[in-house]
C-alpha positions in Angstrom: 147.8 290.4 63.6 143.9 290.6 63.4 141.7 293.4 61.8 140.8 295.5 65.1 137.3 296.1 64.2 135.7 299.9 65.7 132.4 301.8 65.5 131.1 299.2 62.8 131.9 295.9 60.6 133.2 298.1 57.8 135.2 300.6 59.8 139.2 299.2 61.4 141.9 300.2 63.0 145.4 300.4 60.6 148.7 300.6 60.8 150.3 302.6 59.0 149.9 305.8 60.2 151.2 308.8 62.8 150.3 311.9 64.7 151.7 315.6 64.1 152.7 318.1 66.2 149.6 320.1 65.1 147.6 317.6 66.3 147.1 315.8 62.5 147.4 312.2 61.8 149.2 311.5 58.7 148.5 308.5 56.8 151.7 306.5 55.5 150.1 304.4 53.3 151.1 306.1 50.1 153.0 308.4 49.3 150.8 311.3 49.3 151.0 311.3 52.8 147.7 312.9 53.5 147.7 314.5 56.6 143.9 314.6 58.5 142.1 316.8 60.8 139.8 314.9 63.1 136.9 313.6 60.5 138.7 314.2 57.1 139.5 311.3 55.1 142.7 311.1 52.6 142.4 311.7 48.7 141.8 307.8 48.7 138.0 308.7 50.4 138.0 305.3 52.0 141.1 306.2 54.8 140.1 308.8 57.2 140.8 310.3 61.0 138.1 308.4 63.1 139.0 309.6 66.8 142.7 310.6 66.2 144.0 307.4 64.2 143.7 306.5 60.5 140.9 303.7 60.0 139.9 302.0 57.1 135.9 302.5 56.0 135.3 300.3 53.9 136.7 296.6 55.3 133.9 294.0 54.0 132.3 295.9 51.5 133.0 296.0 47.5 131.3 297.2 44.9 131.0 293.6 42.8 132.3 290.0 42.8 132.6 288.5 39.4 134.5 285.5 37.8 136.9 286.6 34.6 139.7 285.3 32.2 142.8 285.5 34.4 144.1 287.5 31.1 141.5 290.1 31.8 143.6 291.4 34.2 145.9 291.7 32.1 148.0 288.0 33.0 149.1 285.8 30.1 152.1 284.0 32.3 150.3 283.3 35.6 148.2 279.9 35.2 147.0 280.7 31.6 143.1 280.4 30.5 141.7 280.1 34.5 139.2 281.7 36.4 139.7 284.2 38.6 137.5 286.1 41.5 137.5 289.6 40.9 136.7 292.4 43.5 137.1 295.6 44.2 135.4 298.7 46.9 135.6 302.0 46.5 137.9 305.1 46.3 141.9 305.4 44.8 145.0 306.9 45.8 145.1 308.2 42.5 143.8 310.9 40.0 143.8 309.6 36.8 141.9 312.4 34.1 141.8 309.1 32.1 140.3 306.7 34.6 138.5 303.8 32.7 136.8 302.5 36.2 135.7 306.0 37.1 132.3 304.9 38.0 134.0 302.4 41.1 137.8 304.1 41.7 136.2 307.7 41.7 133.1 307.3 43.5 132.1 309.1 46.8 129.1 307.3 47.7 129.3 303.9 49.9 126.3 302.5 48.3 128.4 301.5 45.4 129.0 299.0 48.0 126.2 296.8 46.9 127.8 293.5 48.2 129.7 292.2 51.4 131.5 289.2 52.3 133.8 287.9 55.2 137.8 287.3 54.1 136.6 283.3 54.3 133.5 283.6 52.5 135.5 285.3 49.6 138.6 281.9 49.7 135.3 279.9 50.2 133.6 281.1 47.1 137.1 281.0 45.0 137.3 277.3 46.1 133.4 276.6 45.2 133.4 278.4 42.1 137.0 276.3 40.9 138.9 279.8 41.1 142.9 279.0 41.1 142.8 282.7 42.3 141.3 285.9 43.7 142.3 288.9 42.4 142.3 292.7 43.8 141.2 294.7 41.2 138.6 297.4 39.4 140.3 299.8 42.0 143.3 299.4 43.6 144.2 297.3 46.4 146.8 299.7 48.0 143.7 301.6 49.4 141.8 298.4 51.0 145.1 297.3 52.5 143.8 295.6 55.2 141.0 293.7 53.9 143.2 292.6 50.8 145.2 290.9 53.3 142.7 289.5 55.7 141.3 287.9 52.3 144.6 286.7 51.1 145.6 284.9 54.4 142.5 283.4 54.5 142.9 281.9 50.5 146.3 280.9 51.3 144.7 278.4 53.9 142.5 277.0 51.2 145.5 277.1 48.3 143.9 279.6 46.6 146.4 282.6 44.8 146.0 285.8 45.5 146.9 288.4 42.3 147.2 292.4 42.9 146.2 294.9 40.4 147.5 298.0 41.2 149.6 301.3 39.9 152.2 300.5 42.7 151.7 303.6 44.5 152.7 302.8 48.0 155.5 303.3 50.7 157.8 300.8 51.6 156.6 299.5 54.8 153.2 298.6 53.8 154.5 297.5 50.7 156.8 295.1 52.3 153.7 293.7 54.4 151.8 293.4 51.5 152.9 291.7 49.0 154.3 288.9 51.6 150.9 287.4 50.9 150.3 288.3 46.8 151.8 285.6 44.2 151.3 287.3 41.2 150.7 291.6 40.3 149.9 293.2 37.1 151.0 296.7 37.9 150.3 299.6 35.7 153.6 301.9 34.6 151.0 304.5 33.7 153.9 306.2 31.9 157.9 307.1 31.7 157.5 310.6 32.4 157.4 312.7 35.7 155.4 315.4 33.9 152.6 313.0 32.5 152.5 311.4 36.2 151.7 314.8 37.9 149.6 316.4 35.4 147.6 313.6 35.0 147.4 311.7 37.3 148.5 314.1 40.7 151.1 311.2 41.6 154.7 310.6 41.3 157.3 308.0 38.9 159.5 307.4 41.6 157.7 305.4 44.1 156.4 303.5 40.6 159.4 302.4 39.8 160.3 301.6 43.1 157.8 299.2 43.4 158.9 297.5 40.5 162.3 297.2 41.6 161.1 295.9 45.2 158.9 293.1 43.2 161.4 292.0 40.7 163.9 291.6 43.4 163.0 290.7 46.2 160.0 289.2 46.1 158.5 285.7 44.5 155.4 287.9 43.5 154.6 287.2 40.0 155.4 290.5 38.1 153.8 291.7 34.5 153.1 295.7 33.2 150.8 297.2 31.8 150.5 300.9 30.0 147.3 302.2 28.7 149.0 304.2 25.5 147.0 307.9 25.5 147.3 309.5 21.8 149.8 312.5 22.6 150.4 311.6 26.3 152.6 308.9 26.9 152.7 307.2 23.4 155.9 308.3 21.5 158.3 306.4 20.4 160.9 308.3 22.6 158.7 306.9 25.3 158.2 303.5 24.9 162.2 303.5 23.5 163.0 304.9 27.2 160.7 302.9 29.4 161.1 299.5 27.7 165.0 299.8 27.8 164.6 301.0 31.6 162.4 297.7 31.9 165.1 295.2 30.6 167.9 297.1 32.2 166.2 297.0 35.8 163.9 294.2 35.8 164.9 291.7 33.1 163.6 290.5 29.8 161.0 288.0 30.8 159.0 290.9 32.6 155.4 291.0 30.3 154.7 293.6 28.9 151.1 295.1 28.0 150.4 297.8 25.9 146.6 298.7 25.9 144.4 300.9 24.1 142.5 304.0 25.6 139.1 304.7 25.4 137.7 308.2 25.9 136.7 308.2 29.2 136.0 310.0 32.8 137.9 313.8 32.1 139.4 312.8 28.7 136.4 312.3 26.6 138.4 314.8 23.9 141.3 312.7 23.4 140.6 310.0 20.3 141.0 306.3 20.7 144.0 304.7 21.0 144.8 303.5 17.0 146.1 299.7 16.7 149.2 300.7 14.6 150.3 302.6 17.8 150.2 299.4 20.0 151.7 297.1 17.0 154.4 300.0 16.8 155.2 299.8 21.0 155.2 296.3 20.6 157.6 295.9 18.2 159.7 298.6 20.2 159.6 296.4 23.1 160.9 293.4 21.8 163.6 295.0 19.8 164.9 296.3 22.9 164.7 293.0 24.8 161.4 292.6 26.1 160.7 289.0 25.6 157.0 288.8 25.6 155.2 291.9 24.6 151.4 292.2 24.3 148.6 294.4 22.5 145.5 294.9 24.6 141.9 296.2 24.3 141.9 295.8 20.7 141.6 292.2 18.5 144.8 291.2 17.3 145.4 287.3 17.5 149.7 288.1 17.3 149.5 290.6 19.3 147.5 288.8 22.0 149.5 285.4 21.6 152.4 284.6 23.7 155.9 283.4 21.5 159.3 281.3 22.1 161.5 284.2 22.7 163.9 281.0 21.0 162.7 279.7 18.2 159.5 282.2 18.0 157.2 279.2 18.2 153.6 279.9 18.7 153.6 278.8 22.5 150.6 280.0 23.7 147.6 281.1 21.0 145.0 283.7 22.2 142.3 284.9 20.3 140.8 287.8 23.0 140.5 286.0 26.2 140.0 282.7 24.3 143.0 280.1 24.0 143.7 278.6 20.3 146.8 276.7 20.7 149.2 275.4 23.8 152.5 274.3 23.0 154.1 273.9 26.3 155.3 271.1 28.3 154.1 269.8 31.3 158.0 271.6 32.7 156.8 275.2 31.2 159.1 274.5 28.0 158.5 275.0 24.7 157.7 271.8 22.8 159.5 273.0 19.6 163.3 273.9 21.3 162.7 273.1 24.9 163.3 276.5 25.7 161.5 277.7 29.3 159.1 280.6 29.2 159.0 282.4 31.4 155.8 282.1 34.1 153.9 280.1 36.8 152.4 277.7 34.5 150.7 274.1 35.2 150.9 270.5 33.6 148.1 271.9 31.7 146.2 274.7 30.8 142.6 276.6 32.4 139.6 276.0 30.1 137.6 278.8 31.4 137.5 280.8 27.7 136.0 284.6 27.3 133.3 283.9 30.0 132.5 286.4 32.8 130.2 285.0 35.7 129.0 288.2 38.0 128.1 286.3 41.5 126.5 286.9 45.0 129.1 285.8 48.0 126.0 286.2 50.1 125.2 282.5 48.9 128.6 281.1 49.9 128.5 282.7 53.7 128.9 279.9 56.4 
């Protein structure tokens, strides 16, 4: 089905949406199900009532197209040490106090849109540029439904992957639509507590979990987590001891885990630093409960960062930050040491692409 363009480039009809009997639209998007007067736009900022349906304002438009580490994201199992093309617009469906892309996710003002590109100029550029991927990212791609999609279809054409970055807020429908066209998501389990998901971030666990569930099984989508640990918040060792069990018992051991550090930031600028012993200490929680391959992130710790034969505990993959040290797979995804698997979507060989990060222009890949 194509984007039904309206009253501009950047403005389209959606989908997922209905009227009330009070003469509302509610947006079924997410599920905060923000319900709109004629002119209002959702918590999100970027879906709004435009002449009694729910339209999407900023299709087109992002705030910034730049070439990363795929493990920036963060993905150490999904086609290790290449380049990715990284976008995101404007707005969130979240409120996170802690929000460490505030700037972009938070913003109310459009002309953070500084660039704009065409679903085919974007798989164009990926291709140009030697991308193996595109990613949906620095806000979350839940919001920009319809573009994400447009610009996945049109990779797909080009075999280009498409990754999704999100916090797996979103109702099953959409969700269902969506991720038909991802391969691979990091999504962020922000936590393992209702309280520290309504208090902080005015969102719910459920629908979290949910999504993590619906990925795991039954999809081919690429799954890893990530949890930014806040000192106090979300970091106990009751915590991590529930939500990593939870994670073996309903998704399996070979979902990655991430644990990464907080920086104060956006409406916690009070709260201290995350400290490394606290993500050495999850770590270590992780894979005593099962968790195969768990990570440290936002901080420089060469174990922490590497990836291991859950086996044999051979160094498979080395890391040092977004650099690669060492590659001890197979061209099968095995380890050369015991010929165990490891878990991923991995090639006969691995990306060279390093630490680099290439801001670019899609203006100069338009047709």
């Amino acid at each position: 089905m194509e984007t039904e363009i309206l009253d501009s480039a950047s403005v389209v009809a959606t989908r997922y949406w209905h009227k009330l009997d009070d003469g509302r639209v509610q947006c079924d998007v997410c599920p905060r199900y923000c319900k709109l007067h004629e002119g209002q736009r959702g918590l999100c900022f970027v879906r709004g009532n435009h002449k009694g349906q729910i339209v999407l304002t900023t299709y087109g438009r992002s705030s910034g197209y730049c070439v990363d580490p795929i493990e920036k994201k963060p993905l150490n199992h999904f086609l290790p040490g290449t380049p990715i093309l990284s976008f995101g617009t404007a707005g969130c469906n979240l409120a996170c106090k802690f929000c460490q892309n505030w700037d972009i996710s938070k913003s109310r003002e459009l002309d953070t849109l500084m660039d704009q590109a065409s679903p085919e100029t974007i798989a164009r550029a990926a291709r140009d540029l030697d991308c193996r991927s595109v990613a949906y990212t620095y806000n979350d791609p839940v919001i920009f439904l319809e573009y994400a999609i447009d610009v996945a279809r049109a990779c797909r054409k080009l075999g280009i992957k498409s990754v999704a970055v999100t916090a797996g807020y979103m109702c099953e429908e959409p969700r269902r639509e969506f991720y038909q066209y991802m391969d691979a998501a990091n999504v962020d389990l922000k936590a393992f507590t209702e309280e520290f998901y309504w208090k902080v971030t005015g969102a719910h666990l459920q629908p979290v979990l949910d999504t993590l569930k619906y990925l795991k099984h039954e999809t081919k989508v690429w799954l890893e987590l990530t949890t930014l640990l806040i000192p106090g918040l979300n970091d106990s060792e009751k915590e991590i001891e529930e939500m990593t069990q939870w994670v073996v018992e309903n998704l399996g051991p070979d979902v990655p885990m991430h644990f990464t550090a907080f920086h104060p930031d956006w409406k916690m600028r009070d709260i201290p630093a995350t400290p490394v012993a606290t993500l050495i200490r999850s770590r270590k929680i992780a894979m005593k409960n099962g968790v195969r391959y768990a990570y440290t992130g936002n901080v420089h710790n060469e174990e922490g960062d590497s990836t291991y034969c859950h086996h044999c505990g051979a160094k498979l993959i080395g890391r040092d930050w977004y650099n690669m040290t060492a590659w001890n797979l197979d061209a099968e995804g095995k380890c050369k040491a015991c010929g165990t698997a490891c878990a991923g979507v991995f090639e006969d060989r691995p990306g060279d692409w390093g630490a680099r990060r290439l801001p670019v222009r899609l203006a100069n890949f338009a047709a």
